[in-house]
Every structure is written in structure tokens, then in C-alpha cells.
C-alpha positions as CSV (number, residue, x, y, z in Angstrom):
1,X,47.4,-15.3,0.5
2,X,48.7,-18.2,2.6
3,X,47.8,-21.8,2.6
4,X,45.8,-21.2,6.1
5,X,43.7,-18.8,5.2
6,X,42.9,-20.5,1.5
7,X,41.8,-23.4,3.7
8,X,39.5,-21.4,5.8
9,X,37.4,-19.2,2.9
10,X,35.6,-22.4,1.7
11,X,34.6,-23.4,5.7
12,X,33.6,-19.8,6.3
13,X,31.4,-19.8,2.9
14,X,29.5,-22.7,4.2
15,X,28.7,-21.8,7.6
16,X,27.5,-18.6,6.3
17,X,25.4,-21.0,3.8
18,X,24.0,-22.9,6.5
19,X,23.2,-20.2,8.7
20,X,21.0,-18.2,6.0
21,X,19.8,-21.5,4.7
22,X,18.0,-21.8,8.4
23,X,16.9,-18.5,8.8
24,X,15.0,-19.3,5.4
25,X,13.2,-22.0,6.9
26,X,12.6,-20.0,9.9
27,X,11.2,-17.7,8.0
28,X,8.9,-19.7,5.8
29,X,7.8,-21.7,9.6
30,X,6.4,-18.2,10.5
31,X,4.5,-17.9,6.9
32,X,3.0,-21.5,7.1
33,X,1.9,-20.5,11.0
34,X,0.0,-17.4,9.4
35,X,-1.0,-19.9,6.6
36,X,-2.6,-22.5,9.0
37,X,-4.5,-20.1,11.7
38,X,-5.7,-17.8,8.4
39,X,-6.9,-21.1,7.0
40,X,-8.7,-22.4,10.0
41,X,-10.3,-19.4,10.7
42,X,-11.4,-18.8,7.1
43,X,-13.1,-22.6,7.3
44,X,-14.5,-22.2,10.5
45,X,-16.6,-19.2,9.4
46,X,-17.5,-21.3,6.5
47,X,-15.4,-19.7,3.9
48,X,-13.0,-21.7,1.6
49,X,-9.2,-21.7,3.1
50,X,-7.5,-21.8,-0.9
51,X,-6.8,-18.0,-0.6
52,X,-4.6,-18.7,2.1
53,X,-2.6,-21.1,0.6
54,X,-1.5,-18.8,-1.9
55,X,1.2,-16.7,0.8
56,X,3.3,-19.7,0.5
57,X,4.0,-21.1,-3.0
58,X,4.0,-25.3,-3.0
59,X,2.2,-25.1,0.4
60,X,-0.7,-27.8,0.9
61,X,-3.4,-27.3,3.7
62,X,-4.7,-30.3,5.2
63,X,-8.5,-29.9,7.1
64,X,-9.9,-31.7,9.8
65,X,-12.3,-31.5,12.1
66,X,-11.8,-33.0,15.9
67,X,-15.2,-31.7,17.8
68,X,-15.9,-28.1,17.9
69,X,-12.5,-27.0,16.3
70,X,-11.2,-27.0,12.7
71,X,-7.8,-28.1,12.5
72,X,-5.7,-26.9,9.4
73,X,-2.1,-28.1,8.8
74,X,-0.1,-26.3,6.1
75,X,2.7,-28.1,4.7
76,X,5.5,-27.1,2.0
77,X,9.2,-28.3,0.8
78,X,12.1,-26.4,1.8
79,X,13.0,-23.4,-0.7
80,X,14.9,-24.3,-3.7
81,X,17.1,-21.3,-3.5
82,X,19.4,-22.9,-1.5
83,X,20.5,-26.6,-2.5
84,X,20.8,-27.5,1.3
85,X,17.4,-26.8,2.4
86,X,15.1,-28.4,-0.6
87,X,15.2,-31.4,1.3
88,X,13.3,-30.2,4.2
89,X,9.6,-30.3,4.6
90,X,8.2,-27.3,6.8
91,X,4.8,-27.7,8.7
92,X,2.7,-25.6,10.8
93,X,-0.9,-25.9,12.4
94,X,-3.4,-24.2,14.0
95,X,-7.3,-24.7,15.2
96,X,-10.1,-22.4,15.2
97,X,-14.0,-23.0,17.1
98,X,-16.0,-23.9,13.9
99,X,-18.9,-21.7,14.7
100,X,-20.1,-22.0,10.9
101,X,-21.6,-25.3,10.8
């Protein structure tokens, strides 16, 4: 093994670290997107929006309502898998026609 190449494993191994690290917040974006609109429809038909919060663990909803629309925004902390992503706070939101009142 030469000195070149001993150099370049540890560079290599974090890239690759970073790269998954993002796709796993990608990935738990799209969950707290189907969190939020699940939510806000599940409040606009008058139904509690709890059961939705359970797709993502650590995830919080926030609910309000601006006129004829019920606004839910789904929050959570970046995955603790990976040490450089636990940092990050993920949020997503989405609005329904609250029809239920």
C-alpha cells in the first residue's frame, strides 16, 4: 500500500459518509411531507392527526388554521445513525380545506 493511497481511504470514507448521511435526510423530508398532508387531512375531516405522527419517530406536528385551510407542519431532528446528521432539523408542511368544522 503506498503513502498516496493510505491518504486517500479516509477522504473517500467520508464522502461516502456524507453522501448517505443526505440521502437519509432526503429520505426522512419525503416521510415528514406524507406526515404533514396525512395530518392535515386527518384534522380537516375532524379526526385527531396523532396517528400520523407515529411514521416518523421524534416527529412533532404543529396545527393551524389560516381561513378555510388547516395547516400542519411536521417537524423532527436529523437521525442519530449517522453523527453528522443529528444536528439537522427536518420540516415539511402541507394544508388541507377544513370541511369538518
Amino acid at each position: 500500500m503506498t503513502a498516496e493511497f493510505a491518504t486517500v481511504i479516509p477522504a473517500v470514507l467520508l464522502v461516502l459518509a456524507a453522501c448517505l448521511s443526505g440521502m437519509q435526510l432526503s429520505i426522512q423530508q419525503v416521510r415528514l411531507q406524507q406526515v404533514a398532508a396525512t395530518a392535515a387531512r386527518s384534522v380537516a375531516r375532524g379526526e385527531p392527526a396523532g396517528a400520523a405522527s407515529a411514521m416518523v419517530t421524534g416527529s412533532s406536528l404543529r396545527i393551524a388554521h389560516r381561513g378555510d385551510l388547516v395547516c400542519v407542519t411536521a417537524s423532527a431532528h436529523g437521525s442519530t445513525v449517522v453523527g453528522l446528521i443529528s444536528g439537522f432539523t427536518v420540516s415539511a408542511s402541507s394544508c388541507a380545506f377544513d370541511g369538518g368544522r
